[in-house]
LUMLUMDREN-2810 file (N, C-alpha, C; in Angstrom, 1 decimal):
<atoms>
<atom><aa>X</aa><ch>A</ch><at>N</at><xx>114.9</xx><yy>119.1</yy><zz>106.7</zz></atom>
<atom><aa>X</aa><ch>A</ch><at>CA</at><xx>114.4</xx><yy>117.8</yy><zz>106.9</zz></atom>
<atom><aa>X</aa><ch>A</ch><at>C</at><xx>113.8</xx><yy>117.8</yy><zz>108.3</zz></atom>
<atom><aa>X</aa><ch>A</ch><at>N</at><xx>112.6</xx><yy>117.2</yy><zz>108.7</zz></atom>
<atom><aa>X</aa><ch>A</ch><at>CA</at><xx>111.8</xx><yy>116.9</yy><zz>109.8</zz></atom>
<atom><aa>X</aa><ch>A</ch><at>C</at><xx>112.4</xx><yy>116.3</yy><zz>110.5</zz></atom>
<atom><aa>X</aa><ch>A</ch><at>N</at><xx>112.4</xx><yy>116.6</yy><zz>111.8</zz></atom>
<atom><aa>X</aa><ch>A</ch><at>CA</at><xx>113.0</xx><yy>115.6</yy><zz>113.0</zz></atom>
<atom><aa>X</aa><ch>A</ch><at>C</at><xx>111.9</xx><yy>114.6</yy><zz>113.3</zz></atom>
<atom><aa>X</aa><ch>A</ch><at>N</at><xx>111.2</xx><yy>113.7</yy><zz>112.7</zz></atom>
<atom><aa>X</aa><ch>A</ch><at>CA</at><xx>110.2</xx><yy>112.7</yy><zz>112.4</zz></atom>
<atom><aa>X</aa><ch>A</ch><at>C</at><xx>110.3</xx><yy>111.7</yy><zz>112.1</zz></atom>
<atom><aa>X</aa><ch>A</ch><at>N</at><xx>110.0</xx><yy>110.2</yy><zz>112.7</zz></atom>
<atom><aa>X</aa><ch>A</ch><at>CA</at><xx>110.4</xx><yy>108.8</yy><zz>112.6</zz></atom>
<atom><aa>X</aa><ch>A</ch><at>C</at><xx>109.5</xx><yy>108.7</yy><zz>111.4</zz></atom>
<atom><aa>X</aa><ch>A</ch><at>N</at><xx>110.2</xx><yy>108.0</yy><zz>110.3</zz></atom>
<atom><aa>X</aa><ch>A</ch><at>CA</at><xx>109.9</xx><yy>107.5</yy><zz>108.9</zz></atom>
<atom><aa>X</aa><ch>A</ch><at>C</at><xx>108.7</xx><yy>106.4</yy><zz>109.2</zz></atom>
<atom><aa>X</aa><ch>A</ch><at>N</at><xx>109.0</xx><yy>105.9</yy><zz>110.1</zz></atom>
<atom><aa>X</aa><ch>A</ch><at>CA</at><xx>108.1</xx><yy>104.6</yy><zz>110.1</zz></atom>
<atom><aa>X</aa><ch>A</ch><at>C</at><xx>106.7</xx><yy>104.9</yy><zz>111.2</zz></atom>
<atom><aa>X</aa><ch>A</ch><at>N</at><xx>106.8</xx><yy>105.2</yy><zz>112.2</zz></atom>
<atom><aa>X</aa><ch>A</ch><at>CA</at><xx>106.2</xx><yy>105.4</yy><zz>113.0</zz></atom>
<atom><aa>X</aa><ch>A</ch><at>C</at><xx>105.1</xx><yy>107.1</yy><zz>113.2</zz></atom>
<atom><aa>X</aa><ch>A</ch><at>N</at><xx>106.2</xx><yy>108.1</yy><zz>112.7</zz></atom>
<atom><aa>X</aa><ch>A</ch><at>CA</at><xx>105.6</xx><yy>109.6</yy><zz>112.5</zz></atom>
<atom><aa>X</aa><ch>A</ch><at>C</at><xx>105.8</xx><yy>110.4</yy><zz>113.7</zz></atom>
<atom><aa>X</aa><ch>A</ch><at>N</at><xx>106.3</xx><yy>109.1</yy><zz>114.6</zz></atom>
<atom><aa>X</aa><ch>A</ch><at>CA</at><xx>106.9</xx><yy>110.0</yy><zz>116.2</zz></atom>
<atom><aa>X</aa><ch>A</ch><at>C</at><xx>108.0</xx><yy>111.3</yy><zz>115.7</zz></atom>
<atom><aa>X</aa><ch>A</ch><at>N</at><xx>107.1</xx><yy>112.5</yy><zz>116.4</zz></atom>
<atom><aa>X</aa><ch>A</ch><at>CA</at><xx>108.2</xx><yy>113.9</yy><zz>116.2</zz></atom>
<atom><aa>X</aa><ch>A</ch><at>C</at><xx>108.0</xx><yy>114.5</yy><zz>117.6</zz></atom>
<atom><aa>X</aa><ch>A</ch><at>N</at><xx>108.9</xx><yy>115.5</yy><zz>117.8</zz></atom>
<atom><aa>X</aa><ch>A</ch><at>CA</at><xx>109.2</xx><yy>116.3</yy><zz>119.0</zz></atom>
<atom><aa>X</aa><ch>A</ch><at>C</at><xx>107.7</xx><yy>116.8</yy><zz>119.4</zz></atom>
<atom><aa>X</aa><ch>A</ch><at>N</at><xx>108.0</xx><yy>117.1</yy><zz>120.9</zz></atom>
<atom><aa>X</aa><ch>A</ch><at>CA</at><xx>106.5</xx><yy>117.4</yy><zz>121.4</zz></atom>
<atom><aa>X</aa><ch>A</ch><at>C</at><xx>107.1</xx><yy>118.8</yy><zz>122.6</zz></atom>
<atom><aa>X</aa><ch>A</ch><at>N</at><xx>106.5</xx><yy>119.3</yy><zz>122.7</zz></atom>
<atom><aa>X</aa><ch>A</ch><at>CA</at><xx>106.8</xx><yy>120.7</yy><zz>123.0</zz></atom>
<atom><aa>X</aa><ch>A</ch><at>C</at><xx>106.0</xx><yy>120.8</yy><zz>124.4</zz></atom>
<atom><aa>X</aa><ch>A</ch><at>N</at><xx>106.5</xx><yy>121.4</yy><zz>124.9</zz></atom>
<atom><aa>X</aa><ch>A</ch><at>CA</at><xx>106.3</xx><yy>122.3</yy><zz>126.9</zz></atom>
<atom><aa>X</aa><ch>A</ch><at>C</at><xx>107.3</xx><yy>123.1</yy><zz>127.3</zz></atom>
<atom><aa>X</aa><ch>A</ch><at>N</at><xx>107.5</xx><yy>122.9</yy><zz>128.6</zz></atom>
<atom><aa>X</aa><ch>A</ch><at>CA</at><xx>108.1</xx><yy>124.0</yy><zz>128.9</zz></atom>
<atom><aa>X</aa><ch>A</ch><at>C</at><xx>109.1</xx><yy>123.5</yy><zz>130.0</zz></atom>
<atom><aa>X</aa><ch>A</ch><at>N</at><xx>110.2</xx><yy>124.6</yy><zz>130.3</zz></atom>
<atom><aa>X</aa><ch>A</ch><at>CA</at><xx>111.0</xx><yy>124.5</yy><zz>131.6</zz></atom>
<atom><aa>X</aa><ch>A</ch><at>C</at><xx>110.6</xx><yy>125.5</yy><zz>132.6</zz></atom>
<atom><aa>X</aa><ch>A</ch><at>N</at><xx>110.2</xx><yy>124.7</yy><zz>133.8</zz></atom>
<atom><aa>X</aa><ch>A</ch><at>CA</at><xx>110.0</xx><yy>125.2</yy><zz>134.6</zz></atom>
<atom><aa>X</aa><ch>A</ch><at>C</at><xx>111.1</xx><yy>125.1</yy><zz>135.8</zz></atom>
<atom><aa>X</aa><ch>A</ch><at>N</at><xx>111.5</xx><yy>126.6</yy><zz>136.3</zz></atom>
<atom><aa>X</aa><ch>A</ch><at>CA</at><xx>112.5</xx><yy>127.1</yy><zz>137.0</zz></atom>
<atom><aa>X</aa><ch>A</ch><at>C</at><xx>112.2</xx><yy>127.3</yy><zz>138.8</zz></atom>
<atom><aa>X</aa><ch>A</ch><at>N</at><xx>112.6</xx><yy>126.9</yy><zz>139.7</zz></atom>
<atom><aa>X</aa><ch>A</ch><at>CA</at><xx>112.2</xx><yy>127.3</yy><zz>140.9</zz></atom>
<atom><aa>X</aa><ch>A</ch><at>C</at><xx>111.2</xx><yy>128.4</yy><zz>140.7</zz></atom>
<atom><aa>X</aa><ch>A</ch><at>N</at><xx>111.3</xx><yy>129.5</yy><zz>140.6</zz></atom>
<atom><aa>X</aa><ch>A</ch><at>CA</at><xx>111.0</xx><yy>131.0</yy><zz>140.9</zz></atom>
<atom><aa>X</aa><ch>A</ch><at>C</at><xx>109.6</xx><yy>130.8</yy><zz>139.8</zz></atom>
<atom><aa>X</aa><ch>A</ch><at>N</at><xx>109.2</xx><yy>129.7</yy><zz>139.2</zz></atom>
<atom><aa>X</aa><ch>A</ch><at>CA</at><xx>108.1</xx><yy>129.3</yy><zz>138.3</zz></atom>
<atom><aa>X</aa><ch>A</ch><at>C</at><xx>108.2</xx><yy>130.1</yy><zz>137.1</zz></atom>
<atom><aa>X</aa><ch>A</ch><at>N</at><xx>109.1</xx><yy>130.2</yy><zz>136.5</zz></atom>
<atom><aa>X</aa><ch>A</ch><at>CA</at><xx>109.5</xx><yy>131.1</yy><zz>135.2</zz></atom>
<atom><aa>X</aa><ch>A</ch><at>C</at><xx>109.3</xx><yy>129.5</yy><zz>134.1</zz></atom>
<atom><aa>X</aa><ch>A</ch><at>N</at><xx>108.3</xx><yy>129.9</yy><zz>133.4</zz></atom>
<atom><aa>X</aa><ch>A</ch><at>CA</at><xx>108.4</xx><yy>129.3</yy><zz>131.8</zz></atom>
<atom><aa>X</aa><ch>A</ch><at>C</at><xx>108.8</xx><yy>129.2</yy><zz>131.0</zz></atom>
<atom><aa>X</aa><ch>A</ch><at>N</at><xx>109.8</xx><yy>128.6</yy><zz>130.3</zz></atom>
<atom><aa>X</aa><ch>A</ch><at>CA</at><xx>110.2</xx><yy>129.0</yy><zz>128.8</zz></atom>
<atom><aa>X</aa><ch>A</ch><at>C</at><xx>110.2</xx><yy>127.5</yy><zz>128.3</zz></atom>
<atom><aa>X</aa><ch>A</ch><at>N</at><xx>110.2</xx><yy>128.3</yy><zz>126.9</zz></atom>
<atom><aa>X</aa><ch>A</ch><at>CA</at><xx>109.7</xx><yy>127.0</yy><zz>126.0</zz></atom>
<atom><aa>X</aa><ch>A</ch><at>C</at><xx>110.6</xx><yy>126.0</yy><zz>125.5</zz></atom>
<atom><aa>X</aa><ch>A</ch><at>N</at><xx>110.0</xx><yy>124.3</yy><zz>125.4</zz></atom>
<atom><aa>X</aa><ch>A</ch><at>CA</at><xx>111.2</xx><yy>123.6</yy><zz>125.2</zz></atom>
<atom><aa>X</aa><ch>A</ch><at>C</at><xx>110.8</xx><yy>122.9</yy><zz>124.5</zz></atom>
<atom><aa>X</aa><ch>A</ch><at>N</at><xx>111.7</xx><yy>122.3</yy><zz>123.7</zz></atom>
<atom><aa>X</aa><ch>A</ch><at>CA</at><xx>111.0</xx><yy>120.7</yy><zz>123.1</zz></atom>
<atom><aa>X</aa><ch>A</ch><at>C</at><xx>111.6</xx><yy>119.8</yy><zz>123.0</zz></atom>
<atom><aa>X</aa><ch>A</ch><at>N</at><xx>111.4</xx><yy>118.4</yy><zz>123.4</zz></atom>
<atom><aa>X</aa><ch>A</ch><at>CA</at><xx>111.6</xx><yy>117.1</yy><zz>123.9</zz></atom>
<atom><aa>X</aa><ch>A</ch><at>C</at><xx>112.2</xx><yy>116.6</yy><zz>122.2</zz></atom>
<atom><aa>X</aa><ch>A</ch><at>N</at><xx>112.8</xx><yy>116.2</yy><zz>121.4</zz></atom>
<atom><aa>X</aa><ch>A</ch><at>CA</at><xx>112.9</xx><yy>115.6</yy><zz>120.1</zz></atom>
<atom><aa>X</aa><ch>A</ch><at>C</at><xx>113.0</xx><yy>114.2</yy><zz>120.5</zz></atom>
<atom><aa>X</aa><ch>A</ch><at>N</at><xx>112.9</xx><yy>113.5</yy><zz>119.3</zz></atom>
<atom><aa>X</aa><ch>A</ch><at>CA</at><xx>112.9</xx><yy>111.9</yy><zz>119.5</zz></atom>
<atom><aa>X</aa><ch>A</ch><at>C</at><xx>114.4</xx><yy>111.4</yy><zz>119.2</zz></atom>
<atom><aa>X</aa><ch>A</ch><at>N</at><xx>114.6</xx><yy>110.1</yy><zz>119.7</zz></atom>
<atom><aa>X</aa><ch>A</ch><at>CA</at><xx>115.7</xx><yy>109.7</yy><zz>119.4</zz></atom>
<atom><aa>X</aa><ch>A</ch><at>C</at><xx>116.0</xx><yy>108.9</yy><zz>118.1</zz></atom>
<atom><aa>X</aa><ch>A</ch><at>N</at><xx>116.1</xx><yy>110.1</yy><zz>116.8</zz></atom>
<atom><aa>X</aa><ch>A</ch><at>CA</at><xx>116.9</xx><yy>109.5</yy><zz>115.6</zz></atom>
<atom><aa>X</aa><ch>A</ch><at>C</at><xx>117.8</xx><yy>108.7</yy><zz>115.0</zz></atom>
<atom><aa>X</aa><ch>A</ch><at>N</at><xx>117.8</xx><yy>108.2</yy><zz>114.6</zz></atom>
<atom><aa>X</aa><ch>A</ch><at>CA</at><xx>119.2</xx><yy>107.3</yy><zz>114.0</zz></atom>
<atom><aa>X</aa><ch>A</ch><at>C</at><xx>118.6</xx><yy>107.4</yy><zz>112.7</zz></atom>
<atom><aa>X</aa><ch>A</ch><at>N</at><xx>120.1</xx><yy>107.0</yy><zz>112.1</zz></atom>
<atom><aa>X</aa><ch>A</ch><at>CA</at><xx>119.5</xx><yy>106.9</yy><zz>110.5</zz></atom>
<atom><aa>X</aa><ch>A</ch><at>C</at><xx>120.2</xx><yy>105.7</yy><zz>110.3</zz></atom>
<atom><aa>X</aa><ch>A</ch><at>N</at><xx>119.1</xx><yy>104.9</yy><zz>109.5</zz></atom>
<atom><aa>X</aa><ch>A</ch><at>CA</at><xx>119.5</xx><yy>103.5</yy><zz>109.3</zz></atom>
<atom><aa>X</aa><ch>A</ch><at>C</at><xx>119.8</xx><yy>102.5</yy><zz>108.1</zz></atom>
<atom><aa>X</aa><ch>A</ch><at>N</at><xx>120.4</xx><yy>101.9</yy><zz>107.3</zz></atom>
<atom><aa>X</aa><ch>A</ch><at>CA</at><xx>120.1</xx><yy>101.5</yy><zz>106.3</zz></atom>
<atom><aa>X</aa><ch>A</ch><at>C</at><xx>118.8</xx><yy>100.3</yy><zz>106.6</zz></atom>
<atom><aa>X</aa><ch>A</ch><at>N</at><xx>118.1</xx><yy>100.6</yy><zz>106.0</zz></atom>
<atom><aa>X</aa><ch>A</ch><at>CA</at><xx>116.8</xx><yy>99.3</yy><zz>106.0</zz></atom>
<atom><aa>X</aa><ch>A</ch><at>C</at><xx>116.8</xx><yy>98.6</yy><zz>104.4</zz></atom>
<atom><aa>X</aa><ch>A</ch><at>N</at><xx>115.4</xx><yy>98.0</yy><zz>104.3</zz></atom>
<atom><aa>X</aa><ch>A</ch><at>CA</at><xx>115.0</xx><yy>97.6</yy><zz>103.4</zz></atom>
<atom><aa>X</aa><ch>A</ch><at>C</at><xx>113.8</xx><yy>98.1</yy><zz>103.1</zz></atom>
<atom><aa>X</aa><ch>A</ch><at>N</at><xx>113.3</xx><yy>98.9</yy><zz>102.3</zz></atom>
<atom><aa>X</aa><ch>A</ch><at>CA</at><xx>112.0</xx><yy>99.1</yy><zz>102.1</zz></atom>
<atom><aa>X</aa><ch>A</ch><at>C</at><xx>111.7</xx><yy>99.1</yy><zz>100.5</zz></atom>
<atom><aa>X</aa><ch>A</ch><at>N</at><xx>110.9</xx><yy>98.5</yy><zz>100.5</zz></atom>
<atom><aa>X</aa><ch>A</ch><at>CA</at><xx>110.1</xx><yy>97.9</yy><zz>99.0</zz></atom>
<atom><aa>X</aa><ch>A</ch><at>C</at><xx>111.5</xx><yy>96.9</yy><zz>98.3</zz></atom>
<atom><aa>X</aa><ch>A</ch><at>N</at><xx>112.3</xx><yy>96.5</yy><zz>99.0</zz></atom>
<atom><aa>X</aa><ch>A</ch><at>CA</at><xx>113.0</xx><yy>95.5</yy><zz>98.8</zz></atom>
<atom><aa>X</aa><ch>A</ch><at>C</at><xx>114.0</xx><yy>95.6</yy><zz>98.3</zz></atom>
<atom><aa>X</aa><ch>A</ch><at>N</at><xx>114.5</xx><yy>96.7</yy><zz>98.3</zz></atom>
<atom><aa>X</aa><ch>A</ch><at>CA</at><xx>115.7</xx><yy>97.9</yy><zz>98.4</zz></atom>
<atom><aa>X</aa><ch>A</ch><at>C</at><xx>116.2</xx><yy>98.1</yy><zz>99.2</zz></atom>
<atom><aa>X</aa><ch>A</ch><at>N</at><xx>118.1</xx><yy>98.4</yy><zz>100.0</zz></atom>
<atom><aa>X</aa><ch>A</ch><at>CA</at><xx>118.2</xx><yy>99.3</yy><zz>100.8</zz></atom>
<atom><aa>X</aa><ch>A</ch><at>C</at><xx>118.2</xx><yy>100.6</yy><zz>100.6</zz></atom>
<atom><aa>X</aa><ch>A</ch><at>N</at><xx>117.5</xx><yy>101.3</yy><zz>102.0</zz></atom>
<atom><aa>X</aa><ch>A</ch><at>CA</at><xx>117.6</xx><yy>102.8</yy><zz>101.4</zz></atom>
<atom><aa>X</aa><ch>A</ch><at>C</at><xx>118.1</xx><yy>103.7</yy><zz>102.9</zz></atom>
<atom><aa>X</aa><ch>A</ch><at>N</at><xx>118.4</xx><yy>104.5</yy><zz>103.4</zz></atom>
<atom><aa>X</aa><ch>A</ch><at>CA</at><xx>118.6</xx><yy>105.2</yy><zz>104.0</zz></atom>
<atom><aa>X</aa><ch>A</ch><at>C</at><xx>117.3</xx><yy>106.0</yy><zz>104.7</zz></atom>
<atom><aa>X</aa><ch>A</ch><at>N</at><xx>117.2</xx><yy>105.5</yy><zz>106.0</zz></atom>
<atom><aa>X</aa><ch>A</ch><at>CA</at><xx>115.9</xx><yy>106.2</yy><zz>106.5</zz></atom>
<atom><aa>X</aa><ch>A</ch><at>C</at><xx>116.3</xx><yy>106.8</yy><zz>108.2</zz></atom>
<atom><aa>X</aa><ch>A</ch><at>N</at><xx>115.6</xx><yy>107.7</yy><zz>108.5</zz></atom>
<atom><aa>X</aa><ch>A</ch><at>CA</at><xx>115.3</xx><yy>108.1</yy><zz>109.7</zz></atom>
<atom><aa>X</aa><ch>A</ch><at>C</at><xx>114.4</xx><yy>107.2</yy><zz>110.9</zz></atom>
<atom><aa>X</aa><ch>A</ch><at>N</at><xx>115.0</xx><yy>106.9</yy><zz>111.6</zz></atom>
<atom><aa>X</aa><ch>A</ch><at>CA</at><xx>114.2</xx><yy>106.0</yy><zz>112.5</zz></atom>
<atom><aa>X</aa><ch>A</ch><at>C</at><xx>114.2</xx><yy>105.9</yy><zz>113.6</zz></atom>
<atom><aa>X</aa><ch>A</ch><at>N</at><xx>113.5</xx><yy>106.1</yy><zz>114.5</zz></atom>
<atom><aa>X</aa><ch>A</ch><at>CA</at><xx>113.2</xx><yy>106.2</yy><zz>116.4</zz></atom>
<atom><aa>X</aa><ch>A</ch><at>C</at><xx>113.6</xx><yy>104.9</yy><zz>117.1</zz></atom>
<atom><aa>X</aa><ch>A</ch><at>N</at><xx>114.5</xx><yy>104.9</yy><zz>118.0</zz></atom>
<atom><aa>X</aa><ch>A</ch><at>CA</at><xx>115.2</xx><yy>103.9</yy><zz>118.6</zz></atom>
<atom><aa>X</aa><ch>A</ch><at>C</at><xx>114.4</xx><yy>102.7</yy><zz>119.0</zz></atom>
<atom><aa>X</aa><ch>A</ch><at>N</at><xx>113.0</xx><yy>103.3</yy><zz>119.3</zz></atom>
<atom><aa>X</aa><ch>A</ch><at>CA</at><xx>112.0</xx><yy>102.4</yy><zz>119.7</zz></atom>
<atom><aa>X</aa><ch>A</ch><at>C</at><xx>111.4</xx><yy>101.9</yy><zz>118.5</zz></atom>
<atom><aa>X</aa><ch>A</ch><at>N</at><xx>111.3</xx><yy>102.1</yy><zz>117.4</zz></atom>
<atom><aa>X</aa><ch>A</ch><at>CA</at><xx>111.0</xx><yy>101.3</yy><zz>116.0</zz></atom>
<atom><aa>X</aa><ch>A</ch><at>C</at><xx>112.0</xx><yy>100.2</yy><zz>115.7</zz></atom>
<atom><aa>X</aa><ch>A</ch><at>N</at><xx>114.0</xx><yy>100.7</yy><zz>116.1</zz></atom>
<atom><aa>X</aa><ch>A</ch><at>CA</at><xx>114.5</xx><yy>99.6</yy><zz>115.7</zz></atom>
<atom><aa>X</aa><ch>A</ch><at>C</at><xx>114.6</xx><yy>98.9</yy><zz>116.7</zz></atom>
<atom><aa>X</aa><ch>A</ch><at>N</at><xx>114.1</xx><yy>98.8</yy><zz>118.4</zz></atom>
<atom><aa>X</aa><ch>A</ch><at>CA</at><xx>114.4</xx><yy>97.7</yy><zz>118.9</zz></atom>
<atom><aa>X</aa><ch>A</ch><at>C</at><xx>113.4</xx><yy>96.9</yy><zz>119.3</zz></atom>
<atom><aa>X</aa><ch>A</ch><at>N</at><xx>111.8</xx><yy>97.2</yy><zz>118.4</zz></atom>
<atom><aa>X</aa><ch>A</ch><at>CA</at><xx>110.8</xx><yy>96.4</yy><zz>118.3</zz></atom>
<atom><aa>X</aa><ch>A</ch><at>C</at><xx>110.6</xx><yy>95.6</yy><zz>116.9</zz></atom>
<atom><aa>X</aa><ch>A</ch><at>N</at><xx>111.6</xx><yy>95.8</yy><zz>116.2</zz></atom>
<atom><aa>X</aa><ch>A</ch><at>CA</at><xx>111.8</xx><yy>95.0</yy><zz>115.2</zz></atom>
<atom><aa>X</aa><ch>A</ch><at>C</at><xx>111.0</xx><yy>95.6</yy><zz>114.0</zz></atom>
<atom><aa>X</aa><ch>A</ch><at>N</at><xx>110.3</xx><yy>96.8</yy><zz>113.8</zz></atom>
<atom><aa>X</aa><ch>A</ch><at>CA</at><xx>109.6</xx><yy>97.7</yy><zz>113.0</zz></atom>
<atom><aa>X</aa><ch>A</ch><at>C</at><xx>110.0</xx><yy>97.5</yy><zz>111.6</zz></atom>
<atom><aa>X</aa><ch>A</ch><at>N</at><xx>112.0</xx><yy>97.2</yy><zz>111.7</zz></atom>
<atom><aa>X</aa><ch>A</ch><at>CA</at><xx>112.5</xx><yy>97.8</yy><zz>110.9</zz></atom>
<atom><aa>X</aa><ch>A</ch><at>C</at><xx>113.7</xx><yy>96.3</yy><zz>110.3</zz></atom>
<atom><aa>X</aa><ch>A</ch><at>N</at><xx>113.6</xx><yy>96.0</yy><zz>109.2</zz></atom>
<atom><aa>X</aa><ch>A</ch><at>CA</at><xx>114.6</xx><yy>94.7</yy><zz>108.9</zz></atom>
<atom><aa>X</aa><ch>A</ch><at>C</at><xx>115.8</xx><yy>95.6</yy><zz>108.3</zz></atom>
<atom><aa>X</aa><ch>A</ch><at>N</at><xx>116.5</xx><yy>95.5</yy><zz>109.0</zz></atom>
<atom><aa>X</aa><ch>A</ch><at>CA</at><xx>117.9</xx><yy>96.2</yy><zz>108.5</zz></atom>
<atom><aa>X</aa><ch>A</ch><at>C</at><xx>118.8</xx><yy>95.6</yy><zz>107.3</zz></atom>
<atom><aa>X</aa><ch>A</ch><at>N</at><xx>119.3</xx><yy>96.5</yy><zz>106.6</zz></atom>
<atom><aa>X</aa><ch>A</ch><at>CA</at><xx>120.0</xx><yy>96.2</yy><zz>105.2</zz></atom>
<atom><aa>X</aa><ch>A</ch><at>C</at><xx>121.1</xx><yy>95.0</yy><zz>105.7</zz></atom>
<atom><aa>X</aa><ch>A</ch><at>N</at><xx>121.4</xx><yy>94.3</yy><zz>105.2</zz></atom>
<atom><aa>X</aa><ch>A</ch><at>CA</at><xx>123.3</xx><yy>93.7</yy><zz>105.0</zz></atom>
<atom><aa>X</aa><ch>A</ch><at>C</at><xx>123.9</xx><yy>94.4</yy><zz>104.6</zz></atom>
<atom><aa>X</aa><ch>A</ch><at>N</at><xx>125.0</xx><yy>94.4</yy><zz>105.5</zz></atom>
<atom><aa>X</aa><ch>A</ch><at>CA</at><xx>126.2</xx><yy>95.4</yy><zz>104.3</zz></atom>
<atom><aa>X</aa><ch>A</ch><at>C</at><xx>126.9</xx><yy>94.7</yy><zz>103.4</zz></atom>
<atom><aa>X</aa><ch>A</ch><at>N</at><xx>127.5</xx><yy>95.4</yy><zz>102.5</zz></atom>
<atom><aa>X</aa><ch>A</ch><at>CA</at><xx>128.3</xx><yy>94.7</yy><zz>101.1</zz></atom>
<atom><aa>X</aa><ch>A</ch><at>C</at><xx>127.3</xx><yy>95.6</yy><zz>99.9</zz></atom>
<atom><aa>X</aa><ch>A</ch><at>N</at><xx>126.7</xx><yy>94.6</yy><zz>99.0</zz></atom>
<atom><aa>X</aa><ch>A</ch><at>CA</at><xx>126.5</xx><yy>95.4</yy><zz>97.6</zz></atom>
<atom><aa>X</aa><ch>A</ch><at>C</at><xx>125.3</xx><yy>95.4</yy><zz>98.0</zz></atom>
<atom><aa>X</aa><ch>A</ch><at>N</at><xx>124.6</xx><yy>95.9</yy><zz>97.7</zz></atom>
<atom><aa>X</aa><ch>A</ch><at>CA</at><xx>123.0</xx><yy>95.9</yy><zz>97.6</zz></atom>
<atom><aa>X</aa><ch>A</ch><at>C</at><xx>122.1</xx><yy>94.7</yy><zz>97.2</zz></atom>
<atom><aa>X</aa><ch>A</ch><at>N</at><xx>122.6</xx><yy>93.8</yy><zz>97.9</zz></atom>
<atom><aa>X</aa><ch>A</ch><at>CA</at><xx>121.7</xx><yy>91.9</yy><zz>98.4</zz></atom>
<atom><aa>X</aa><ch>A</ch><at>C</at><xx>121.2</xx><yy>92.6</yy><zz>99.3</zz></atom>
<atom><aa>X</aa><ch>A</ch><at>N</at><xx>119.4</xx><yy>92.3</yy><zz>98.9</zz></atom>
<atom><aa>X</aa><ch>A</ch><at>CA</at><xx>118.9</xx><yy>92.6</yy><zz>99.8</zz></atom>
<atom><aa>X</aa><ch>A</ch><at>C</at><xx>118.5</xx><yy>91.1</yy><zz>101.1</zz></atom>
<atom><aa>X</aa><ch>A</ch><at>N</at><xx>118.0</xx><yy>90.8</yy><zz>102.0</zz></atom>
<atom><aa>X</aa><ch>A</ch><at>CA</at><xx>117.4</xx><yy>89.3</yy><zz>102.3</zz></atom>
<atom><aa>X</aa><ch>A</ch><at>C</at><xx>116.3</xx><yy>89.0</yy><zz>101.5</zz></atom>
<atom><aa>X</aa><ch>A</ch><at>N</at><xx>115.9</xx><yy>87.5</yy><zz>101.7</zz></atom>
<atom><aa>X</aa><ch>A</ch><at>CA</at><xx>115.8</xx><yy>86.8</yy><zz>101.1</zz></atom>
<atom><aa>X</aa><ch>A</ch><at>C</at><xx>114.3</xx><yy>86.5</yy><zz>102.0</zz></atom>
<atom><aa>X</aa><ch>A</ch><at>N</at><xx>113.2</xx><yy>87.5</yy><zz>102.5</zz></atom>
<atom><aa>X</aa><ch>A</ch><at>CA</at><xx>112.7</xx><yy>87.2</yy><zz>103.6</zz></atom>
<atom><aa>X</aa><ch>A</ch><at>C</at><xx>111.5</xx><yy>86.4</yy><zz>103.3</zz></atom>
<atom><aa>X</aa><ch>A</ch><at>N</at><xx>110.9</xx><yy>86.5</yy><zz>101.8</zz></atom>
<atom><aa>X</aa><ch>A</ch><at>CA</at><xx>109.7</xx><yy>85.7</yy><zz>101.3</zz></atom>
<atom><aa>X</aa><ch>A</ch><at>C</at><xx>109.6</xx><yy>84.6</yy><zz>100.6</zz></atom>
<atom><aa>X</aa><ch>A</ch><at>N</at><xx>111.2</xx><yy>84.2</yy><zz>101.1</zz></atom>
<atom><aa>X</aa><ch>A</ch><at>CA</at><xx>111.4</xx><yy>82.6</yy><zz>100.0</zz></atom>
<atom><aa>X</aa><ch>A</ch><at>C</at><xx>111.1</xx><yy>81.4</yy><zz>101.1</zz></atom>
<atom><aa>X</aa><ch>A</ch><at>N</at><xx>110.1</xx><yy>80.6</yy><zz>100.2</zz></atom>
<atom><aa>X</aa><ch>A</ch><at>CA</at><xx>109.3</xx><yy>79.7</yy><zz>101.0</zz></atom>
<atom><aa>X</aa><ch>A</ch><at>C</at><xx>110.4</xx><yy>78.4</yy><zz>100.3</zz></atom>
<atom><aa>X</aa><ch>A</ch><at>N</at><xx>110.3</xx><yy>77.7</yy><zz>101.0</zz></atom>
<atom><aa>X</aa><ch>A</ch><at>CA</at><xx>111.0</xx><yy>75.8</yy><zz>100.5</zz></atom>
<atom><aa>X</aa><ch>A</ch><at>C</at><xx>110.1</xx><yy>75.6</yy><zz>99.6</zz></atom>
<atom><aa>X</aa><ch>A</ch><at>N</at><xx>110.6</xx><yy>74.8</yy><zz>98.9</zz></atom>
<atom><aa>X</aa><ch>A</ch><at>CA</at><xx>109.9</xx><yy>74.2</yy><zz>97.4</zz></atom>
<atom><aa>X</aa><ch>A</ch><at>C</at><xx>109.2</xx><yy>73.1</yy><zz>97.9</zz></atom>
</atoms>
């Protein structure tokens, strides 16, 4: 499985460590994962997701209990 935000596509980005004596070797930065229960297509499902997707609101998180999902497109009568 890809170390890649589901929502967004942010993945690891690659450079290097540089040591006093200017010695290179190679490194890569990964993103900060979580796996989250969401809602997607109005389902909970289990997704991968970048810390910065859940605390811009990217992402409407499941309720726990049985699979109720919210209720987010019900208008007043």
């Amino acid at each position: 499985m890809a170390r890649v935000c589901d929502i967004c596509g942010k993945g690891p980005v690659f450079g290097h460590n540089v040591s006093h004596a200017n010695n290179k070797t190679n490194r890569r930065w990964n993103p900060n994962l979580q796996r989250v229960r969401a809602v997607v297509d109005g389902k909970p499902r289990r997704i991968r997701v970048c810390t910065q997707c859940i605390r811009s609101g990217k992402v409407v998180k499941a309720p726990r209990g049985s699979g109720v999902t919210p209720d987010v497109t019900a208008a007043a009568p």
